[in-house]
C-alpha positions as CSV (number, residue, x, y, z in Angstrom):
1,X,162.1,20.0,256.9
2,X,162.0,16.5,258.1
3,X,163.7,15.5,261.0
4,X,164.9,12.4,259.3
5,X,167.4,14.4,256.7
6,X,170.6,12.6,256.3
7,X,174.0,13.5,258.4
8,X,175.7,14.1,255.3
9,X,173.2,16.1,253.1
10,X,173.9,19.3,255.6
11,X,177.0,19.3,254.4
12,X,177.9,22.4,252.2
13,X,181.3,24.1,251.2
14,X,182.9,26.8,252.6
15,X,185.7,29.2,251.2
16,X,187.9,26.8,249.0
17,X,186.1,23.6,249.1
18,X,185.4,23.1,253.0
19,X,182.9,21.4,254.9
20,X,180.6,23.5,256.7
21,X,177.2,22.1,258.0
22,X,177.2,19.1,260.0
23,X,174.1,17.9,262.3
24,X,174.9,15.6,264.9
25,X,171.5,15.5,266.6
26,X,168.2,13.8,266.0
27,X,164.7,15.4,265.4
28,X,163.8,18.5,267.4
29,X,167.5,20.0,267.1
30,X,168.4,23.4,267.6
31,X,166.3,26.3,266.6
32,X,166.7,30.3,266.6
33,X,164.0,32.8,266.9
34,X,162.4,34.4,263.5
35,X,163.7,37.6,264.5
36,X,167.2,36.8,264.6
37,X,167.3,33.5,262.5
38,X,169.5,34.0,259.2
39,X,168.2,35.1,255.9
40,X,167.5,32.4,253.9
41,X,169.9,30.2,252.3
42,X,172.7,31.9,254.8
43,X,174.3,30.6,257.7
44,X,176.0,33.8,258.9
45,X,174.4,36.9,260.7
46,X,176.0,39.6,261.0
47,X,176.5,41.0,264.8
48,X,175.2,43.6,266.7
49,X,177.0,46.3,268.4
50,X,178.4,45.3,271.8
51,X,176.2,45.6,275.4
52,X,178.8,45.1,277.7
53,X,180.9,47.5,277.1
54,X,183.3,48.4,274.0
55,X,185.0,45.0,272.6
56,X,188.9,45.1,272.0
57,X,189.2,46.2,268.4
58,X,190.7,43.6,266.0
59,X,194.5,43.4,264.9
60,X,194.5,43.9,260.7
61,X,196.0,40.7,260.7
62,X,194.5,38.9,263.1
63,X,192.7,36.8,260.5
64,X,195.8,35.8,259.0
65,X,198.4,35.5,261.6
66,X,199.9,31.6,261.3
67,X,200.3,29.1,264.4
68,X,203.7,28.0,265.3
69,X,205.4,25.7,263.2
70,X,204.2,22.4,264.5
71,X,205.1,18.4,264.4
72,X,203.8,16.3,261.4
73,X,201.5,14.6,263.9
74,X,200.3,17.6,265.6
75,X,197.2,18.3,262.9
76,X,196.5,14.2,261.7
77,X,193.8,11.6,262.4
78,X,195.3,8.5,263.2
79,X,193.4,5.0,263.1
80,X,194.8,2.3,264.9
81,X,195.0,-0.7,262.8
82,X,195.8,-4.6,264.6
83,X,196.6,-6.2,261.2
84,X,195.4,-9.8,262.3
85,X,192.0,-8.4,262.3
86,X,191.6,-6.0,259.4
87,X,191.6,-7.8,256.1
88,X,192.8,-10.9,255.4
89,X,194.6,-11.2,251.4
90,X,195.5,-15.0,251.1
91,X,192.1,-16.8,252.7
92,X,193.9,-18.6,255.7
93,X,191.7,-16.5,257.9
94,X,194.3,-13.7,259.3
95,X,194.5,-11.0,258.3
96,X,197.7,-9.7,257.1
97,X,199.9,-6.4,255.7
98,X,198.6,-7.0,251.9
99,X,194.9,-6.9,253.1
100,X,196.2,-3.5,254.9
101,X,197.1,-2.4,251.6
102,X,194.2,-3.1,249.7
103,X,192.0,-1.2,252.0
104,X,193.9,1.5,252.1
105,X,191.5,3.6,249.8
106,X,188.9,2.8,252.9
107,X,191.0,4.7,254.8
108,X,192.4,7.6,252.8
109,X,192.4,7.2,249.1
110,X,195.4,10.1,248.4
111,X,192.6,12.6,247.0
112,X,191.3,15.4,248.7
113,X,188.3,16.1,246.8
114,X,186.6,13.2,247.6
115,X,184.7,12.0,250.5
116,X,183.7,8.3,250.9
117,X,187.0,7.5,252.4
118,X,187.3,7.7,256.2
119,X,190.0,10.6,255.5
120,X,192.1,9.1,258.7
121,X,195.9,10.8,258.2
122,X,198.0,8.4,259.9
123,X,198.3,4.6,261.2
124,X,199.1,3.1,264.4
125,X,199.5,-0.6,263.7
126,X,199.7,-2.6,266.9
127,X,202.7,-5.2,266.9
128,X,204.1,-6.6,263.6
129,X,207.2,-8.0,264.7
130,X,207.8,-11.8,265.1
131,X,205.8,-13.3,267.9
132,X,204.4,-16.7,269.0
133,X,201.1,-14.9,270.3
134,X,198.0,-13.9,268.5
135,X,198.3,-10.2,270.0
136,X,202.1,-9.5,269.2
137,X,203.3,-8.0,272.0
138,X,205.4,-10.9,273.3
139,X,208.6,-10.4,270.7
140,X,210.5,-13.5,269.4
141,X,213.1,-11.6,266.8
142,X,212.1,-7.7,267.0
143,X,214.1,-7.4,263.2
144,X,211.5,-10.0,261.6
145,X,207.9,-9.7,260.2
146,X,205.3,-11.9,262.1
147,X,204.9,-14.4,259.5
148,X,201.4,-14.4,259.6
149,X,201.4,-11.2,258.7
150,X,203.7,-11.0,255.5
151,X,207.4,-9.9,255.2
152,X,209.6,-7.4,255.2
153,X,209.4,-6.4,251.5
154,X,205.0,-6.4,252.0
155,X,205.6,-4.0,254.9
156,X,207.9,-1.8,252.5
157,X,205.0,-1.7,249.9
158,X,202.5,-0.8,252.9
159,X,204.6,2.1,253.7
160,X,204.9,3.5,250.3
161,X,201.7,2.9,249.3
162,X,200.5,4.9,252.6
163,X,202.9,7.5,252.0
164,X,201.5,7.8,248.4
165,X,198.2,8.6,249.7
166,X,199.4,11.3,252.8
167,X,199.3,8.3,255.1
168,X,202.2,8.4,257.6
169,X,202.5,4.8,259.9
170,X,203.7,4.5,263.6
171,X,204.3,0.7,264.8
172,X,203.7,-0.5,268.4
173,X,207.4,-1.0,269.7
174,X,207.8,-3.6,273.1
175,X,211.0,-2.2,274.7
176,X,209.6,-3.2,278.2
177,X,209.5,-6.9,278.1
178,X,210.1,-9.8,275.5
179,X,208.7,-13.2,274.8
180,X,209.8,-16.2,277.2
181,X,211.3,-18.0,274.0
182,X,213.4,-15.0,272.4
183,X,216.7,-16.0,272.0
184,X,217.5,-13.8,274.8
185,X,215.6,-15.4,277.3
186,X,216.6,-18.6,276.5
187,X,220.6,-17.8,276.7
188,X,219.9,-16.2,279.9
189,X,218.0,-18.7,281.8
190,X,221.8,-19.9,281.8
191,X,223.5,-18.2,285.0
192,X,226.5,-16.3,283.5
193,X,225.7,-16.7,280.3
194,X,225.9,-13.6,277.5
195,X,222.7,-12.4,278.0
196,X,222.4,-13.3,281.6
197,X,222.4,-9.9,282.6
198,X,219.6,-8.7,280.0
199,X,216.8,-9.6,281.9
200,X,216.3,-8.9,286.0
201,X,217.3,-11.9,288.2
202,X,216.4,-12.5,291.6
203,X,218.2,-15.6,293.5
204,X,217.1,-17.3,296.9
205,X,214.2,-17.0,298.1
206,X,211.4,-14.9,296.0
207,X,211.2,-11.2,296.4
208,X,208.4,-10.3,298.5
209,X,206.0,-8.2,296.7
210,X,203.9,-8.9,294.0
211,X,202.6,-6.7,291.3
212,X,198.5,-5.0,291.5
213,X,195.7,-6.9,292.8
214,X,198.5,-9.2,294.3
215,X,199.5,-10.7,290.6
216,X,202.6,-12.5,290.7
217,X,205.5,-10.7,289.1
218,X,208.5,-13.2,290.1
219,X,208.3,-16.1,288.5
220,X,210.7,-19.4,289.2
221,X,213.3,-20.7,286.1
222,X,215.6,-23.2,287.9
223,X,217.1,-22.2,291.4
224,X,216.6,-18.2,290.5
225,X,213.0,-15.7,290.0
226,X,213.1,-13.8,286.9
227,X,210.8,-10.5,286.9
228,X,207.9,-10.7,284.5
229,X,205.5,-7.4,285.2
230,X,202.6,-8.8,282.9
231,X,203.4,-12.8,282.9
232,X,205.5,-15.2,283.1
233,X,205.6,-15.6,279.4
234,X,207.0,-11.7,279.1
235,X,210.0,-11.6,281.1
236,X,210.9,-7.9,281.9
237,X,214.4,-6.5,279.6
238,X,216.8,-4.7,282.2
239,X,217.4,-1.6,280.7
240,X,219.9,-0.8,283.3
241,X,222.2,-3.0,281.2
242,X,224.2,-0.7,278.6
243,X,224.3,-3.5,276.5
244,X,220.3,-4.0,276.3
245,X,220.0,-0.2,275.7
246,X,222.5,-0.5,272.6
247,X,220.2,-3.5,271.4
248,X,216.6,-1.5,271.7
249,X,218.8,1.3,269.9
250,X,219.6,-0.6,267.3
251,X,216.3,-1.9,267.0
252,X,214.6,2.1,266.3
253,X,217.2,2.4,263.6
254,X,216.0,-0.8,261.8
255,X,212.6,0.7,261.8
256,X,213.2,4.0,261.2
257,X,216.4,3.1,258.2
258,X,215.2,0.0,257.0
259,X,211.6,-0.3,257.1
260,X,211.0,3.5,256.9
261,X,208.2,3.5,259.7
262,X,207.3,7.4,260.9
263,X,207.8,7.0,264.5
264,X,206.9,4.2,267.4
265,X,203.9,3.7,270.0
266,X,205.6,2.3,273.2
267,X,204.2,-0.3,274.8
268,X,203.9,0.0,278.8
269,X,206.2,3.0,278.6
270,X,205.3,3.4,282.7
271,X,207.1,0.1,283.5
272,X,210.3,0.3,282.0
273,X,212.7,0.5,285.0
274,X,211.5,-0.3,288.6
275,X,212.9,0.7,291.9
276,X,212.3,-2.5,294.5
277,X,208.8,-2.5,295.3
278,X,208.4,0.9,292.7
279,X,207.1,-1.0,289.8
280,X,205.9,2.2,287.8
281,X,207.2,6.1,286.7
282,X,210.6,6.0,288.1
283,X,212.9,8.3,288.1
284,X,215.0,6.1,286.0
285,X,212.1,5.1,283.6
286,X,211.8,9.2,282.8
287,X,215.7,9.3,282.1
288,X,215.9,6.1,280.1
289,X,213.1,7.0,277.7
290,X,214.4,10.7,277.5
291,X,218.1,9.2,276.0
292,X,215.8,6.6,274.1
293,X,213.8,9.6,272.4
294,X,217.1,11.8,271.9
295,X,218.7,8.5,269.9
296,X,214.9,8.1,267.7
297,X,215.7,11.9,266.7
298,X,219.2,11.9,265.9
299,X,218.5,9.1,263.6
300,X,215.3,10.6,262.2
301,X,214.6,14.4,263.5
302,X,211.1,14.0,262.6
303,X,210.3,10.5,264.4
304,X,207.5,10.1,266.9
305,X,208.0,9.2,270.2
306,X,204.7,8.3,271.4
307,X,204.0,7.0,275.3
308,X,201.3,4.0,276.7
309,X,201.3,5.7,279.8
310,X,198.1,4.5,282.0
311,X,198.2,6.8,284.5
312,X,196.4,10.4,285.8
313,X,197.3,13.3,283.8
314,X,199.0,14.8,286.4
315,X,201.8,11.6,286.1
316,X,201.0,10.9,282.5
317,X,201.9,14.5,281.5
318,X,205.0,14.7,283.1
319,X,206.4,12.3,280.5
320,X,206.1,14.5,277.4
321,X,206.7,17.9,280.2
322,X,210.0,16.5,281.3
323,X,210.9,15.4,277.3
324,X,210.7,11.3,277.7
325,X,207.9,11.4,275.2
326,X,206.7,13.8,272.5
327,X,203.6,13.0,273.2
328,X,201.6,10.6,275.7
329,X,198.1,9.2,275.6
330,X,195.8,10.6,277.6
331,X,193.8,8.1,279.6
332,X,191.6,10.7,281.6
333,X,190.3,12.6,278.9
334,X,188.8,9.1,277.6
335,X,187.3,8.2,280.1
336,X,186.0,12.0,280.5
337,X,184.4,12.2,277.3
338,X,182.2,8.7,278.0
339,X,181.7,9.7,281.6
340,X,180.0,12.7,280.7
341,X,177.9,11.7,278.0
342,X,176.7,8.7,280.2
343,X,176.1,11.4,282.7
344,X,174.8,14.1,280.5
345,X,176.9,16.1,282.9
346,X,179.6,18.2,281.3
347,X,181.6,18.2,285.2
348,X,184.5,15.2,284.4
349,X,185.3,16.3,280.8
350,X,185.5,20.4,282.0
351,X,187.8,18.9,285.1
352,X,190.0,16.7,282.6
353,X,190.2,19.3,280.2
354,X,191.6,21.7,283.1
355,X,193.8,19.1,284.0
356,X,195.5,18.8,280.8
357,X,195.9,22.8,280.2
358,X,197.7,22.8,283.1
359,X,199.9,19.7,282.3
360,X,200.8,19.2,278.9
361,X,203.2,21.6,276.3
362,X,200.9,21.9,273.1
363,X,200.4,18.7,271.3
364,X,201.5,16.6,273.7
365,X,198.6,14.7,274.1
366,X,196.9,11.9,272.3
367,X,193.3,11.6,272.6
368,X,190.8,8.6,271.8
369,X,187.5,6.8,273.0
370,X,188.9,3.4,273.6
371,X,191.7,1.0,272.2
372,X,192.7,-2.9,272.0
373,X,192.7,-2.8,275.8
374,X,189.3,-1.3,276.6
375,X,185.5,-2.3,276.0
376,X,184.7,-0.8,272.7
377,X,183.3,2.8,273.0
378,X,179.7,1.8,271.7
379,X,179.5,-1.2,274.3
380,X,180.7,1.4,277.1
381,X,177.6,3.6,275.9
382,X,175.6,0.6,275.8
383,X,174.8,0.4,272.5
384,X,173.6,3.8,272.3
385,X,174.1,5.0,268.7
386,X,173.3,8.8,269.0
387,X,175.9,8.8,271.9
388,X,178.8,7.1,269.6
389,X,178.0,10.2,267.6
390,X,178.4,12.7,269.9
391,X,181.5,10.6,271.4
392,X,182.6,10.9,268.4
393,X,181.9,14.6,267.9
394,X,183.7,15.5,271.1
395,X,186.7,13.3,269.9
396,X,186.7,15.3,266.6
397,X,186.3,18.9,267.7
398,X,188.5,18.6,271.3
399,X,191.7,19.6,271.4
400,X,194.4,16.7,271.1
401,X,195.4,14.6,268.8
402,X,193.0,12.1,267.8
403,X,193.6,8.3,267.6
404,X,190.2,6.2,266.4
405,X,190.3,2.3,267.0
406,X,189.6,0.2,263.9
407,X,185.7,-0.6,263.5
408,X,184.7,2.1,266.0
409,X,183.9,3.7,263.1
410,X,181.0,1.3,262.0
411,X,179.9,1.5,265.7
412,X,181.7,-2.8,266.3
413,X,180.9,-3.7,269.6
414,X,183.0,-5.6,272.3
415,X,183.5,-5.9,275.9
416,X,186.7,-8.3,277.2
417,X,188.3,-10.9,276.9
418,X,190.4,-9.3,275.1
419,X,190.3,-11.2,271.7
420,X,186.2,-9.9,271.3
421,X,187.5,-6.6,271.4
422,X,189.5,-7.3,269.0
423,X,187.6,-9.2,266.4
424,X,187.4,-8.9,262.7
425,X,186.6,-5.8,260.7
426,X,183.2,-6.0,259.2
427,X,183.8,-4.8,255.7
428,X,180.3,-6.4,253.9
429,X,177.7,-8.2,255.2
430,X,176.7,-9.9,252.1
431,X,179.9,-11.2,252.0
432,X,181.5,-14.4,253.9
433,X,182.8,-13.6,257.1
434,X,181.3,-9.5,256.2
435,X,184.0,-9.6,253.5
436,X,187.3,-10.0,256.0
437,X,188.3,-13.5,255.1
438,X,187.2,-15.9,252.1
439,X,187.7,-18.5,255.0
440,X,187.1,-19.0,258.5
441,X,188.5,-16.2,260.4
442,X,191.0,-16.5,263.2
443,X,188.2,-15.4,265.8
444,X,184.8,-14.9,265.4
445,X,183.4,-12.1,264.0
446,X,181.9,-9.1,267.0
447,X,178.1,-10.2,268.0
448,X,176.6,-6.7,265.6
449,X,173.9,-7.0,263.2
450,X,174.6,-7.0,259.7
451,X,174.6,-3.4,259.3
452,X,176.8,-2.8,261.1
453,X,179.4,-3.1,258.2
454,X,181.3,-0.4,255.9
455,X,179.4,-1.7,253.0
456,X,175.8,-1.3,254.7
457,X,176.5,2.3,256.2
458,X,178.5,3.4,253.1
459,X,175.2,3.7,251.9
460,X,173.1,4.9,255.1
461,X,174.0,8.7,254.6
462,X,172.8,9.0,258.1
463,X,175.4,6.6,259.4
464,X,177.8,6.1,262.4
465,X,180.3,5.9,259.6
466,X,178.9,9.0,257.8
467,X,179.2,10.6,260.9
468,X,183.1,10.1,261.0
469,X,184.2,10.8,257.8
470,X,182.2,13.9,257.8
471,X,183.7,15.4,261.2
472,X,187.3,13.8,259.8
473,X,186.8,15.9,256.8
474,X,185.6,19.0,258.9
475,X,188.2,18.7,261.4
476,X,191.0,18.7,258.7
477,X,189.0,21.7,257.1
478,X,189.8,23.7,259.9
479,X,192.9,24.8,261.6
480,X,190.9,25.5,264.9
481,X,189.7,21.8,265.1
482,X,193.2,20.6,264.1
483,X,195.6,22.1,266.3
484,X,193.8,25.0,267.7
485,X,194.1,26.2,271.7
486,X,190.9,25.3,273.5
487,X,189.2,27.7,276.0
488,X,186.7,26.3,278.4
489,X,183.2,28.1,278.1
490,X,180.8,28.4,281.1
491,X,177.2,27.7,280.6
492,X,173.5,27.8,282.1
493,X,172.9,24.0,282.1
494,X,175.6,21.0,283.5
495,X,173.9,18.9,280.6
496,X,175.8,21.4,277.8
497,X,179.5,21.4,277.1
498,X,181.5,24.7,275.3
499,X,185.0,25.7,274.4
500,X,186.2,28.2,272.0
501,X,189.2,26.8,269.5
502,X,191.3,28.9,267.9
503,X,194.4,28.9,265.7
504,X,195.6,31.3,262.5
505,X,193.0,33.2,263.2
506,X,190.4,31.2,263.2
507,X,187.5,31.2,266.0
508,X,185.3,28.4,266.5
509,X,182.8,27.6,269.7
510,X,182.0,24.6,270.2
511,X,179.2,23.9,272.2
512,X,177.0,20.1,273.0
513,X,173.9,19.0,274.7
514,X,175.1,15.8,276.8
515,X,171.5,15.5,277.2
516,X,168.8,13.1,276.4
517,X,166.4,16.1,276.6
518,X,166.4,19.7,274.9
519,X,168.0,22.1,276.4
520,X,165.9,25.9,276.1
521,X,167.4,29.0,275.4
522,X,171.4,27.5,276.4
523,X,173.3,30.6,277.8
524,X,177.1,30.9,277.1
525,X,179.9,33.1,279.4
526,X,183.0,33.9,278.6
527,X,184.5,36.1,281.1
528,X,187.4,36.8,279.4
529,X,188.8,35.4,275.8
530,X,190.6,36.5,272.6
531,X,187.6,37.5,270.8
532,X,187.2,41.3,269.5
533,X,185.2,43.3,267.1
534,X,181.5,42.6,266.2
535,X,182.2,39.0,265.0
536,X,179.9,37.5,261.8
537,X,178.8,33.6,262.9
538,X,178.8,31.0,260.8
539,X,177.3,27.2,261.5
540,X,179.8,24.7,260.5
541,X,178.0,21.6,262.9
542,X,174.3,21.8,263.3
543,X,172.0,24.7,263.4
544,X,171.5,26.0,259.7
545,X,171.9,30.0,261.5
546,X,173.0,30.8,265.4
547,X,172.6,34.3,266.6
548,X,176.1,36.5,267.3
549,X,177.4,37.4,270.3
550,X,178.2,40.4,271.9
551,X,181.7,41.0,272.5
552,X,182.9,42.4,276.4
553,X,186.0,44.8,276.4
554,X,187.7,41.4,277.9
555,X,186.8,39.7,274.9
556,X,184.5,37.0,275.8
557,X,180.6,37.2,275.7
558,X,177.9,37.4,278.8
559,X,174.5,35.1,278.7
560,X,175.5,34.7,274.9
561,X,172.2,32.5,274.0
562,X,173.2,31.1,270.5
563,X,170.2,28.9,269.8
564,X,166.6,28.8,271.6
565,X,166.7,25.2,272.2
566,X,169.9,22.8,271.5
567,X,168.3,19.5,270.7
568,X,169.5,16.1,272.5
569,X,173.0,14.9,271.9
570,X,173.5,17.9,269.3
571,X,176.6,19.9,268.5
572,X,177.1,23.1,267.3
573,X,180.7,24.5,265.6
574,X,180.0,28.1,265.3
575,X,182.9,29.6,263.1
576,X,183.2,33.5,265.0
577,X,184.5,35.9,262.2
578,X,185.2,39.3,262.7
């Protein structure tokens, strides 16, 4: 077999139409001995008697037995969309909410039984309110469409014509701060005025701290210093005012009533309240959001309430823990999954993993590779394709709820400022501008060749892209993948990476070569686990057969070899069925 065979002709179905083999690595990938290897044409073997000991026997219905009842967001693939840079409808070079909606098919074209869309289950569109900057997240009139953008009645069409293909959307909402010229602002630069109060005042002489790195954070308007975390162009809301509370309130409703959005991103959800020199995770940040999130779900019980919460897991969790959030992003376990692979050391993604199991309630946690702030995942790998694949991988088959930035996908590339990291989508190289805008573009397209484009790898079967929509489509294939517990495995080499996943009974290990280098004869341990019988294996990712393990009376396995050599950067999903 050659070792150039497309990504996406090793896929093949499973029970009622699933996807089942997947292979991730290049030439020279995993291998199993003659003597063990699958008949022909199967991927399953079945298992031996146990060595170490009798396993636990199965429950008759422990194929069968369903997971908790779970949120709509708990099992979805979100993509996270800034609409200035996605597709642009009316040729004045931004893009804009009815170029959203024509690409919409790209993303998830309502049908199941296809496979050239991306198969992504849910948006998060950064700001689309009114706002005199390019990025949105300076608010002018949080009720009003940013013109550029559309209006109200295009965003009602965008949500119904995402709801009509499975799509639910979430929309960045800036409760933190607004824009230096909201009417707001302006009123309250008046001393006693109505909205005086809305924003945080100091008078005399400035306060005497400043915010990280020694950025200003007090900024002069007339005699007084108004408190601006980010800049003086975003003065800080003070949300110990009742009155500013009401107005945010008032605000979700609009969203949620009105505009019919599915739930809200918040922006800088760390900063919302400060204590003197405290500028971050108060006590009365965590109490404020927890009221905020009550309101959101009295209005709409099935909202999300989704936190920006740049912190360490140990504070980041605390937020969806203590009920402030329903779920929080999870900074660590990003930079994690890149640190490893740049390592080829599975030691900072095992730690982060261990750190979440012991933080977060199940599916609390949102999970990604990078996002509008960050360098773009491919330039943080520098440039290295086969390791935006296994990034990807990881991303796909980890527990967490996954979140994918626009154009990571196609493998874009950018590194800050913070516009070339979020530059136009390259939709066709043949076309001007790769197909985004009929005219010049409101920032120059990334600095990728001119494959790099959903056109060009729509038809490169051995694609980044390929590589997505085939683990998107696997991941939603499988409960496991989707919303499935995640048991760290030990193994014989720091370069390889395992956990078992498991939900209505369903079993799958999971287990990747970080490597730039085969790894021979990869030994797995699981000291103890939920596994029982003498379990039949199945290759969903990679290998075309794996040998079966040998179940301990604790129900893991002992120096379980699967494979005799796991190629670089390859995954295996071995499906474990009793």
């Amino acid at each position: 077999m050659s070792c150039h065979r497309s990504f996406a002709s090793l896929l093949r179905p499973v029970a009622v139409a699933a996807i089942v083999s997947l292979l991730a690595g290049a030439c020279g990938s995993s291998t199993v001995s003659p003597s063990v290897a699958a008949p022909s044409g199967s991927a399953s073997v079945p298992s031996a008697s146990a060595a170490a000991g009798r396993p636990p026997a199965c429950a008759p219905d422990a194929s069968t037995s369903p997971a908790e009842p779970a949120a709509w967001w708990g099992d979805r693939t979100f993509y996270e969309v800034f609409v200035r840079s996605f597709a642009d409808s009316d040729g004045d070079g931004i893009g804009d909410l009815r170029g959203l909606i024509q690409k919409l098919d790209y993303l998830n074209d309502g049908n199941p039984a296809t496979t050239t869309d991306l198969g992504v289950t849910a948006l998060w569109l950064m700001p689309v309110a009114e706002s005199p900057s390019y990025h949105g997240y300076d608010v002018t009139d949080y009720k009003a469409i940013e013109k550029d953008y559309g209006t109200a009645d295009d965003f009602r069409a965008l949500m119904a014509a995402a709801h009509a293909r499975g799509i639910n959307v979430i929309v960045d909402l800036v409760l933190n701060h607004t824009s230096i010229d909201h009417p707001w602002f302006r009123d309250a630069q008046t001393p006693g005025s109505t909205h005086d109060d809305w924003y945080v005042w100091s008078t005399g002489a400035k306060p005497p701290f400043a915010g990280p790195g020694g950025n200003p954070v007090w900024h002069k308007s007339g005699n007084r210093w108004y408190y601006g975390y980010f800049w003086e162009g975003m003065p800080d809301l003070n949300l110990r005012n009742p009155d500013v509370t009401a107005a945010l309130d008032d605000v979700a409703r609009f969203w949620l009533d009105d505009l019919g959005v599915d739930g809200f991103r918040l922006d800088a959800a760390r900063h919302l309240i400060e204590d003197g020199k405290t500028l971050a995770n108060t006590p009365e940040t965590f109490a404020w959001l927890a009221a905020f999130r009550q309101g959101v779900h009295a209005d709409e019980p099935d909202a999300l309430v989704l936190g920006e919460d740049w912190d360490p897991t140990v504070i980041s969790s605390r937020y969806v823990r203590e009920g402030s959030l329903d779920m929080d992003f999870e900074f660590d376990f990003a930079g994690a999954i890149a640190g490893s692979i740049r390592s080829h050391d599975a030691g900072s993604y095992r730690a982060a993993e261990a750190e979440i199991q012991a933080g977060y309630p199940p599916g609390g946690f949102a999970t990604f590779l990078s996002n509008h702030d960050q360098n773009r995942i491919l330039t943080q790998l520098g440039g290295d394709v086969p390791a935006a694949k296994l990034a990807a991988t990881t991303l796909l088959t980890s527990p967490g709820v996954p979140f994918i930035y626009y154009g990571e996908e196609i493998g874009m590339t950018g590194a800050k400022p913070d516009e070339r990291i979020r530059t136009p989508m390259r939709w066709d190289s043949a076309q001007p501008n790769a197909g985004f805008s009929m005219t010049t573009p409101w920032e120059a397209l990334s600095d990728d060749p001119a494959a790099t484009s959903v056109a060009a790898e729509s038809a490169d079967a051995n694609s980044l892209l390929a590589t997505y929509r085939s683990l998107i489509q696997l991941r939603a294939a499988h409960p496991a993948l989707s919303r499935g517990n995640s048991t760290p495995v030990d193994t014989s080499s720091r370069a390889v990476n395992a956990y078992l996943r498991q939900a209505d009974g369903e079993t799958i290990l999971v287990m990747a070569n970080l490597g730039t280098e085969p790894v021979v004869s990869p030994a797995l341990t699981l000291d103890a686990g939920p596994l029982c019988g003498t379990p039949a294996t199945e290759a969903l990712l990679g290998a075309n057969a794996v040998r079966p393990p040998s179940i301990t009376s604790t129900g893991g396995f002992e120096a379980y070899v699967p494979v005799d050599r796991l190629g670089p950067r390859e995954t295996l999903a071995i499906r474990l069925t009793p």
